[in-house]
C-alpha positions in Angstrom: 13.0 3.3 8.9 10.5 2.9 12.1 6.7 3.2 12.5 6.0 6.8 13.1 2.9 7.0 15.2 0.6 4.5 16.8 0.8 1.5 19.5 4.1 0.4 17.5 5.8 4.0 17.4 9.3 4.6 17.8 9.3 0.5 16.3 12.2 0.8 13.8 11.7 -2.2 11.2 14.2 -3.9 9.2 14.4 -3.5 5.7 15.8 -4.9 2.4 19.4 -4.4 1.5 20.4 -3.4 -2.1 18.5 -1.6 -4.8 15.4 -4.4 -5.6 13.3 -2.4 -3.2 12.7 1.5 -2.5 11.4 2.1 0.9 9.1 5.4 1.7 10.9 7.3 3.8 9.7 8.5 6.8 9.2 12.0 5.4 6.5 11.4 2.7 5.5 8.4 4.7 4.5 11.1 7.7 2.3 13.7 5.5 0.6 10.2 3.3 -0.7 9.4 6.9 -1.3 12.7 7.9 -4.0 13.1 5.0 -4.9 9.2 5.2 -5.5 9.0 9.1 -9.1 10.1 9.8 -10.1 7.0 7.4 -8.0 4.0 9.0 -9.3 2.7 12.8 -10.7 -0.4 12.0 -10.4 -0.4 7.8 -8.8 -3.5 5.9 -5.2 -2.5 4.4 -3.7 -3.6 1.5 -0.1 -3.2 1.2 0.6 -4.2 -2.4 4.4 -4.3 -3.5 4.9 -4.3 0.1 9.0 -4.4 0.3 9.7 -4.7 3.9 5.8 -3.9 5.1 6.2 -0.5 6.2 2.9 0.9 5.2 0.8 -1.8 6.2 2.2 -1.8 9.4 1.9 1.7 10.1 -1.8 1.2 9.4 -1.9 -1.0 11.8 0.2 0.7 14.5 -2.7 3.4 13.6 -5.5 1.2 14.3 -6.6 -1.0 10.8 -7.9 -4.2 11.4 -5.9 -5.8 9.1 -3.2 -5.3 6.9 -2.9 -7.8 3.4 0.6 -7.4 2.5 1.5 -8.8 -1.0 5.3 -9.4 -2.6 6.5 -11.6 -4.4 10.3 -11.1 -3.9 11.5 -14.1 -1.5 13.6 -11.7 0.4 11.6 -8.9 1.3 9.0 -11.4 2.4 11.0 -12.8 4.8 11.5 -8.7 5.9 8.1 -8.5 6.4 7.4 -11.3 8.1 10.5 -10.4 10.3 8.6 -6.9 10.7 5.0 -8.6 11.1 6.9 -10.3 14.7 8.5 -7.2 15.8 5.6 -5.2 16.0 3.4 -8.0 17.4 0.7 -7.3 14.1 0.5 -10.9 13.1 -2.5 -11.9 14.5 -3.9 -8.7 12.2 -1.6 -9.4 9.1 -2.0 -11.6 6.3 1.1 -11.9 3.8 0.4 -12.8 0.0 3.6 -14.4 -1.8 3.9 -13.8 -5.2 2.5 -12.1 -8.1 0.4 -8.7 -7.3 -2.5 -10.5 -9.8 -2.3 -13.9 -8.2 -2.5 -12.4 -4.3 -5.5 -9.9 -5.5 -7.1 -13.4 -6.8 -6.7 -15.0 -3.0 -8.8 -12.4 -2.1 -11.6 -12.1 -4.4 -15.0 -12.6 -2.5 -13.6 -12.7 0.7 -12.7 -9.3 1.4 -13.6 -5.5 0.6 -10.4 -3.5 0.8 -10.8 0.0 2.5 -7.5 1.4 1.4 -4.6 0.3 -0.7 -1.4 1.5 -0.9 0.6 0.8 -4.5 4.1 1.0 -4.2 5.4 -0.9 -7.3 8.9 -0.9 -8.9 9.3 2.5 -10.8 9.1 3.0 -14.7 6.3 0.6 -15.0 2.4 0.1 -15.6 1.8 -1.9 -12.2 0.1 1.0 -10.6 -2.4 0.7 -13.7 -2.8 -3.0 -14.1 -3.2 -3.1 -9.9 -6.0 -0.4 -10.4 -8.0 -2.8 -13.2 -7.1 -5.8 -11.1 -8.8 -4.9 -8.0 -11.7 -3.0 -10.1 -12.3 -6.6 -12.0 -12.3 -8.2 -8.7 -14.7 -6.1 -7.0 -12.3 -5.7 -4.2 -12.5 -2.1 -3.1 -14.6 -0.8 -0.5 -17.4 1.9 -1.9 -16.0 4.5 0.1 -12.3 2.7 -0.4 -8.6 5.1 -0.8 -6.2 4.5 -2.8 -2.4 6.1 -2.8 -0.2 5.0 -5.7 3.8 6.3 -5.2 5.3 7.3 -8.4 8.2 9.0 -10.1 5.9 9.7 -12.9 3.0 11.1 -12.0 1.8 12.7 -15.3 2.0 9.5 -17.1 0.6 7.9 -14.2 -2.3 10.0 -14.0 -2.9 10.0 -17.8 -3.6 6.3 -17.8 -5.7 6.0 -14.6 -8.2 8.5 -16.5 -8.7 6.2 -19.3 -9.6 4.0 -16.9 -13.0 6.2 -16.3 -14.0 4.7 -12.8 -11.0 6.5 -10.7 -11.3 9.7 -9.4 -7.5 11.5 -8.8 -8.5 13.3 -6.2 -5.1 14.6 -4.4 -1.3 14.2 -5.2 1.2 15.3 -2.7 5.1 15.5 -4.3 8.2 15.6 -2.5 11.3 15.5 -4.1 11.2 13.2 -7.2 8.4 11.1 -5.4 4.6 12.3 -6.1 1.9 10.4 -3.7 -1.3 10.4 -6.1 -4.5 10.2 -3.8 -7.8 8.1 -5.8 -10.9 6.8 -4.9 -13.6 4.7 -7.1 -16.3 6.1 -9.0 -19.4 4.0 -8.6 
């Protein structure tokens, strides 16, 4: 895995051996920032269920201010922060240990997110309880992007309709991976 484009390009990172994390490969990683790029110089990232920090830090290599990066597995925070050095980002890169709903509380009323990637383990509700989280925080941006990775998007995009303030407003699949694009409705 490396970062693809970007200051840090050609930067190939470490990453988490074993099945406890997933990575995004590089070839729904390229097209998520294909669609994404236009919106990152200068926006605040949050990489939640970061793994080894590859999204976050491809933000950054792609000119983000500053990447959050939340995870609460011991190991793949010492990744990140091994990644963080290697790509010299850690004067812009701010790593949240633990819980997704504890780091999302570090950050309420002192940030606005501008986009927020949600990578969380598979067969699970995270990428819905994330999306109420930082909706009960006030965390997002007006204009803010969200991409959620999933193996189930139509159960996925079921439940963020009853939510009634996200708007699904792309989904990219490739293979058994679907990439579900959302904003906020204000």
């Amino acid at each position: 895995m490396r970062i693809i484009s970007g200051i840090a390009r050609g930067t190939k990172l470490y990453t988490l051996e074993g099945l406890d994390t997933r990575p995004t490969l590089d070839r729904v990683k390229e097209p998520l920032f294909s669609i994404i790029n236009f919106n990152l110089q200068d926006k605040i990232i949050l990489d939640l269920f970061a793994g080894s920090g590859a999204l976050g830090l491809e933000a950054l290599s792609r000119g983000a201010q500053k990447a959050f990066f939340c995870e609460k597995n011991k190991d793949a925070i010492n990744i990140i922060k091994k990644n963080v050095e290697k790509t010299k980002f850690a004067d812009k890169s701010y790593i949240l240990e633990g819980d997704f709903s504890k780091g999302l509380e570090k950050l309420a009323n002192k940030v606005n997110i501008d986009i927020v990637f949600i990578d969380p383990p598979y067969k699970t509700d995270l990428i819905v309880k994330s999306l109420e989280k930082l909706i009960d925080l006030k965390l997002l941006n007006q204009n803010a992007i969200i991409v959620a990775e999933t193996d189930e998007p139509i159960r996925i995009k079921e439940d963020i309709k009853k939510l009634n303030c996200i708007n699904i407003f792309d989904e990219r699949k490739y293979g058994r991976v679907s990439l579900l694009f959302l904003s906020n409705i204000n």
